[in-house]
C-alpha positions as CSV (number, residue, x, y, z in Angstrom):
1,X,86.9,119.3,76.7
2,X,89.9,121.7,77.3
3,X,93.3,119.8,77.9
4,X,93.3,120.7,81.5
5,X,90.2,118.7,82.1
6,X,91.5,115.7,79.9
7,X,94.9,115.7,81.8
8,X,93.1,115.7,85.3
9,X,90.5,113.0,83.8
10,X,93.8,110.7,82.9
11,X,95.8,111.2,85.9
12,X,92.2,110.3,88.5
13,X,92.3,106.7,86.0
14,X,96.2,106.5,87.3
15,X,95.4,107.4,90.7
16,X,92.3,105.1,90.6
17,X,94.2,102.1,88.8
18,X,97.1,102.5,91.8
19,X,94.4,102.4,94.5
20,X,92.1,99.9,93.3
21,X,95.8,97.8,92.8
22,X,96.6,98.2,96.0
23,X,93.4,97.2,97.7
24,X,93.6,94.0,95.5
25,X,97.3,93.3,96.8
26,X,96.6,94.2,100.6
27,X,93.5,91.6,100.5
28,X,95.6,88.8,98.6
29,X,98.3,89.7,100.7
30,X,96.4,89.5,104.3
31,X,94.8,86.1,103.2
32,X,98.5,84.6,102.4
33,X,102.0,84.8,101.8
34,X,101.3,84.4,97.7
35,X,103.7,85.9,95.7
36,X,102.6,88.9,93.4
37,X,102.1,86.8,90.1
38,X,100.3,84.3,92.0
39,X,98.1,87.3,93.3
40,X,97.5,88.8,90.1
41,X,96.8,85.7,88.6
42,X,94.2,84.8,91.0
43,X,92.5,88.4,90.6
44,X,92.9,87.8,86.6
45,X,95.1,90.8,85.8
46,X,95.8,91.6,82.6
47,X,97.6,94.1,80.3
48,X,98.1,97.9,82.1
49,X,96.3,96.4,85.3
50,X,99.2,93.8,85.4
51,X,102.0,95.7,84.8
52,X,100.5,98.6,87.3
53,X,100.2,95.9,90.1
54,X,103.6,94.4,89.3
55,X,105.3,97.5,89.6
56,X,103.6,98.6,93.2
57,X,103.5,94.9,94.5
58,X,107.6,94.8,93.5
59,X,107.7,98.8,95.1
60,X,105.9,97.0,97.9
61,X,107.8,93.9,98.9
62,X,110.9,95.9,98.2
63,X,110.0,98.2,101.6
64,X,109.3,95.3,103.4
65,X,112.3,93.1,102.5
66,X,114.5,96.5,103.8
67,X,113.0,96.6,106.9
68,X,113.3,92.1,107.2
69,X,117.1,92.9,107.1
70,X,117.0,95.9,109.2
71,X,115.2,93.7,111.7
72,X,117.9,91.1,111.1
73,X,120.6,93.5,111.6
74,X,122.0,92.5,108.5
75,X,124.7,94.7,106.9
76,X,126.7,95.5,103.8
77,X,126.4,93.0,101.6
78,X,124.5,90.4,103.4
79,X,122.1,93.2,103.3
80,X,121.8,93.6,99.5
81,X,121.9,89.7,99.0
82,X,119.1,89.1,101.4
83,X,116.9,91.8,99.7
84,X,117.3,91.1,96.5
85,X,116.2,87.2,96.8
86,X,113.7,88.2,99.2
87,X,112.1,90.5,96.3
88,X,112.7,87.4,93.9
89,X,110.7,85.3,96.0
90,X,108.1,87.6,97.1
91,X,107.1,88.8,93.2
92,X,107.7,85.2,91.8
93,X,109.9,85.9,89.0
């Protein structure tokens, strides 16, 4: 196998792990309002596949959480304050 091949063969398993990630949070996530440990625990994640879904579900719940204090009209530092608990509580660390 040349390292072009091997290089493409690694990065489908990232893009593979991301997607089959993601379809596991968006499920979780349309049954409940579980936070993403509880989600991973549930779906029995463990090692990469944990930290891979910890890192999009945080990415994730970060985008919402802006757009909660956009909606909210909240500004400066309320802004920041309100996003970073909501991330808190929506990852459950």
């Amino acid at each position: 196998m040349s390292p072009g091949v091997a290089d493409k063969t690694f990065l489908g398993r990232i893009v593979w792990s991301v997607v089959v990630n993601l379809i596991v949070f968006l499920r979780s996530a349309a049954a409940g309002d579980d936070t993403c440990l509880m989600q991973a625990a549930s779906n029995k994640l463990r090692g990469k596949e944990l930290v891979s879904f910890m890192k999009n579900c945080k990415a994730l719940m970060e985008l919402i959480c802006h757009d909660r204090a956009i909606d909210q009209s909240l500004i400066d530092e309320m802004k920041e304050s309100f996003i970073k608990k909501c991330v808190k509580q929506s990852v459950g660390r």
